[in-house]
N, C-alpha and C positions, 0 to 999 in steps of 0.2 A: 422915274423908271419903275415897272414893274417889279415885284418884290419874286426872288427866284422862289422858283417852287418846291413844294411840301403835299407831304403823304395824305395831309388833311384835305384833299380835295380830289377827293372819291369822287367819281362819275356813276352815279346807277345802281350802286353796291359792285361797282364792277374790282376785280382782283387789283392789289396796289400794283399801278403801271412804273413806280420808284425803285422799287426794290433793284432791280436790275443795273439800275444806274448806280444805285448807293454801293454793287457788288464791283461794279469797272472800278469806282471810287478807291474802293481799299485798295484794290488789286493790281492797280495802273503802276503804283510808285515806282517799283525795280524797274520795270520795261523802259519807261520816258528818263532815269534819275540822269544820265545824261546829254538828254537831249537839248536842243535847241531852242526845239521849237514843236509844241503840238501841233497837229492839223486835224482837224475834224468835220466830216461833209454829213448836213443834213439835219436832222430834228428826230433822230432814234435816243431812245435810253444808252444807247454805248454812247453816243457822241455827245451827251450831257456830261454821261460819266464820269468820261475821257477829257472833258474841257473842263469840268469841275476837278477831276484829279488833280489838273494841269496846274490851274492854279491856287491848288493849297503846297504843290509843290514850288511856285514859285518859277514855275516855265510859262514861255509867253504861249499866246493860243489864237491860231489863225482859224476862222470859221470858212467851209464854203457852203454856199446857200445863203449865206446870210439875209437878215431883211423879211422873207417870206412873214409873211400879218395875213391870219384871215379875219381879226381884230375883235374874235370871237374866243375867250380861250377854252367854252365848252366843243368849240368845233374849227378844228378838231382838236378832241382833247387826250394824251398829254403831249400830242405833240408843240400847239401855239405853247407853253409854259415852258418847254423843252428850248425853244427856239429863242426864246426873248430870254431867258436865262444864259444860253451860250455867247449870245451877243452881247450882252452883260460883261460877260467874263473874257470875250478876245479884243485881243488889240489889234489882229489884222480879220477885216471885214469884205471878204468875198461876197458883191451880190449880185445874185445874175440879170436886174434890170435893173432901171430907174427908177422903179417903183419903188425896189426893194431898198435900194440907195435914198429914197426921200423918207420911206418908213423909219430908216437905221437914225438918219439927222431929225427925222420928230421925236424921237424917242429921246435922245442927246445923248447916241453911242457917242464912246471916247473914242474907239479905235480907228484906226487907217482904214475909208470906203472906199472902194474899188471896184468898179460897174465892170465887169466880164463875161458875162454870160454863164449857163449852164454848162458844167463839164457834162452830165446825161447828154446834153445833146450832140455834143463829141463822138461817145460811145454808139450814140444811133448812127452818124453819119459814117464814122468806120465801118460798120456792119452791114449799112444798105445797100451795098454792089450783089453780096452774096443774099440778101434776103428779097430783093428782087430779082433775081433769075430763079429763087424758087417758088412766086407766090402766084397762083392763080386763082382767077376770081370766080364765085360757083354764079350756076343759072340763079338762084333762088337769092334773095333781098337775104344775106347772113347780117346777123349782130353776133357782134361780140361784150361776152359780160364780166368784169369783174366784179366784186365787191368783199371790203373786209373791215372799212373803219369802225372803230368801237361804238361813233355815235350812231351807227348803223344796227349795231346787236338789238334786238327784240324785235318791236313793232319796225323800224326800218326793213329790217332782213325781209319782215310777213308780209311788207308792203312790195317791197319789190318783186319776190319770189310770184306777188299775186299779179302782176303788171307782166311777167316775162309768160307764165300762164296763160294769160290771155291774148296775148302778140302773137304763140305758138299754135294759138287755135284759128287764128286768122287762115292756115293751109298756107300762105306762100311768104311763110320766115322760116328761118333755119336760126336757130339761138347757140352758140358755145360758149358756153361758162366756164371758164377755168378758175379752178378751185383752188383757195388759200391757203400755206400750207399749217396755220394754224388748226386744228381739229376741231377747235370750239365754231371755227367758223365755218369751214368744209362739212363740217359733221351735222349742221343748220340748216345749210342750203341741200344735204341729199335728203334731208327729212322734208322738207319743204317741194324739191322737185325733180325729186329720183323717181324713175320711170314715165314721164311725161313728154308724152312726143312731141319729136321736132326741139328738143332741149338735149343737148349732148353736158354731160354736167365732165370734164374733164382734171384732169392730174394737174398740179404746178408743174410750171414749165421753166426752161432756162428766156436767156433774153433776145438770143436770135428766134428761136421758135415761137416767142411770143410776138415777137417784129413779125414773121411772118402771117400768126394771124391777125395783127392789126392790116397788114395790105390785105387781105381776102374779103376784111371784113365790110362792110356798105354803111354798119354804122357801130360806133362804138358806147356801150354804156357801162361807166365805171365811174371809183371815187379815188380811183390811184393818182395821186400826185405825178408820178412816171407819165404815166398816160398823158397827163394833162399838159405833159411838157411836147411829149414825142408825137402825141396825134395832129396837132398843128405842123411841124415840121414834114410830116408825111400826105398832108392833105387828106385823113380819113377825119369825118363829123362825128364827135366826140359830146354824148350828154354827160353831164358830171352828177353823180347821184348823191349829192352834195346841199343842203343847206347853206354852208359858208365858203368860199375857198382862200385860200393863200396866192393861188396864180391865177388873177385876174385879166393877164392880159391876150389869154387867148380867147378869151371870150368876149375880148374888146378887139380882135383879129376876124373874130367870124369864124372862128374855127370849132367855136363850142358853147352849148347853152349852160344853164346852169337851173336842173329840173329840180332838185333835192330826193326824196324819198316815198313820197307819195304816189302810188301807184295812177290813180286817175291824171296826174298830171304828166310825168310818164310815159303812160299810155297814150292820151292826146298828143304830145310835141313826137313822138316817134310815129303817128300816122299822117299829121302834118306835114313831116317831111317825108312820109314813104307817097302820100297825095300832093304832094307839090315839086316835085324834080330841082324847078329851079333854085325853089331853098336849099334841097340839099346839096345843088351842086354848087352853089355860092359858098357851101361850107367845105366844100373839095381843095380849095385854093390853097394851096402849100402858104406855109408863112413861118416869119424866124423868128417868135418875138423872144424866145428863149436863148440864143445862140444863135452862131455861126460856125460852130465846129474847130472854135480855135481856143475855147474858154482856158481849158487843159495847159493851152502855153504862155497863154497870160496870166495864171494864176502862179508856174511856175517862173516866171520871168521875176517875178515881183518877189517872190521868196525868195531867190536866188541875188534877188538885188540886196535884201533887206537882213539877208546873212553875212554878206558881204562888207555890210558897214562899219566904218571905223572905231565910231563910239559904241558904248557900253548898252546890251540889250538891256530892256526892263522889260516888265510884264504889259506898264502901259503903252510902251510902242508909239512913240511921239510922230504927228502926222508926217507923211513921205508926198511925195511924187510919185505919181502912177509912172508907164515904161516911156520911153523919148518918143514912139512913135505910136499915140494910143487911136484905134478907131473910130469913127463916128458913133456909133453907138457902146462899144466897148470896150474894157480899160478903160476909162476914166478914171481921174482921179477924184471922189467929191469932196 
């Protein structure tokens, strides 16, 4: 097993991404001292933290997300070190595909694997009644852009910034960019493409609002994990501005390439698919590989069971049974 992560692996000279976690660390013990059970979703500094506070306290620690490998730990970096540490350290292992489930068994997690699906795509699918009756789609070929990963800061940002530049001068794109609410990042991209027409460089937004510009949008290009989940589910063609990823499997759906940061390439697979229709409408196909919109009650079913039990918790959490009635693709037990 990968050895949990440490300060000593600077990316770039970029700011230490630990600190934060080592501060949930101290700071957790009163909140959790009688708890159960931690739960912690995803691969952020809190949810390191929070699973590392967890267990120097001695409480057990359910992951969800679990599994996610882009089997690269510079990219993305700190989050893959954050991820394969939390998994380390839970005894119940939330992962939302098979993938993630064979990742957890090569690695030789101890904990209870549990194939569920994504709770995110729960969240989308509650939302989507009211985020299509508001979304209408413009005359003009619109993308939509995020971008904010670290591996991204410098030369990534100047490549892409240069790539959206040049899409915009074609006359018949419309670009919206919504901007990160980190400074370092936002404050990057208006230097790079503030004032440049046909580029709307916009405010962070909440999550319906951003559901809605994903339906308006024709094509999406971002390196958000989110996106990566919810653009397949919603059938908008999604490039991942990405070198590495952790969710492979929507781009083994059809639902998303995988360009990285290079402006010339980029640019080439976005006119490919604005000069080819049927590509990009092969990539329209709604698909689930992420969920089914019930993740949420399988993840609660299972901790409900596992609290339940008669014998004495520990932190290792000795293997269980997934729920009496698991689906074909989700809930399992592995």
């Amino acid at each position: 097993m990968p050895a949990l992560p440490t300060t000593e692996l600077g990316c770039g000279g970029q700011p230490d991404p630990f600190a934060h976690a080592k501060l949930v660390t101290r700071t957790i013990g009163a909140a959790i001292r009688d708890a159960a059970l931690v739960i912690v979703q995803g691969d952020t500094s809190s949810a390191f933290g929070g699973a590392l506070g967890a267990a120097q306290a001695a409480i057990p620690v359910a992951h969800v997300e679990a599994g996610l490998r882009s089997h690269d730990r510079r990219n993305p970096w700190p989050e893959e070190d954050f991820r394969i540490a939390i998994d380390r350290l839970a005894g119940l292992l939330f992962a939302p595909t098979l993938l993630n489930a064979a990742n957890l068994r090569r690695e030789g997690a101890t904990g209870a694997i549990y194939v569920t699906g994504n709770t995110g795509i729960d969240a989308l699918l509650d939302r989507l009644p009211a985020v299509r009756a508001a979304s209408e789609k413009n005359e003009e070929r619109r993308l939509l852009v995020t971008c904010h990963r670290r591996e991204s800061w410098g030369d990534g940002f100047v490549g892409i910034a240069a790539c959206l530049a040049a899409l915009a001068g074609r006359g018949d794109v419309t670009i919206d960019m919504v901007l990160h609410p980190n400074p370092r990042v936002s404050g990057e991209m208006m230097r790079l493409l503030g004032g440049q027409q046909k580029i709307s460089l916009l405010e962070p937004c909440g999550h319906v609002e951003m559901l809605r510009r994903m339906q308006r949008a024709d094509l999406i290009l971002s390196d958000s994990g989110g996106m990566q989940e919810e653009a397949p589910a919603l059938g908008i063609p999604l490039l991942v501005l990405r070198d590495r990823t952790e969710r492979p499997e929507g781009i083994a759906s059809g639902n998303a390439i995988l360009v990285g940061r290079q402006a010339e390439r980029i640019m080439s697979t976005v006119e490919m698919l604005f000069d080819n229709q049927g590509a990009l409408q092969n990539m329209r196909r709604p698909s689930q590989p992420y969920g089914d919109g019930r993740s949420s009650d399988r993840v609660a079913a299972i901790i409900e069971t596992w609290l339940r039990r008669d014998e004495p918790r520990s932190p290792s959490l000795p293997s269980e049974r997934g729920p009496a009635e698991p689906s074909k693709r989700f809930a399992s037990r592995m």
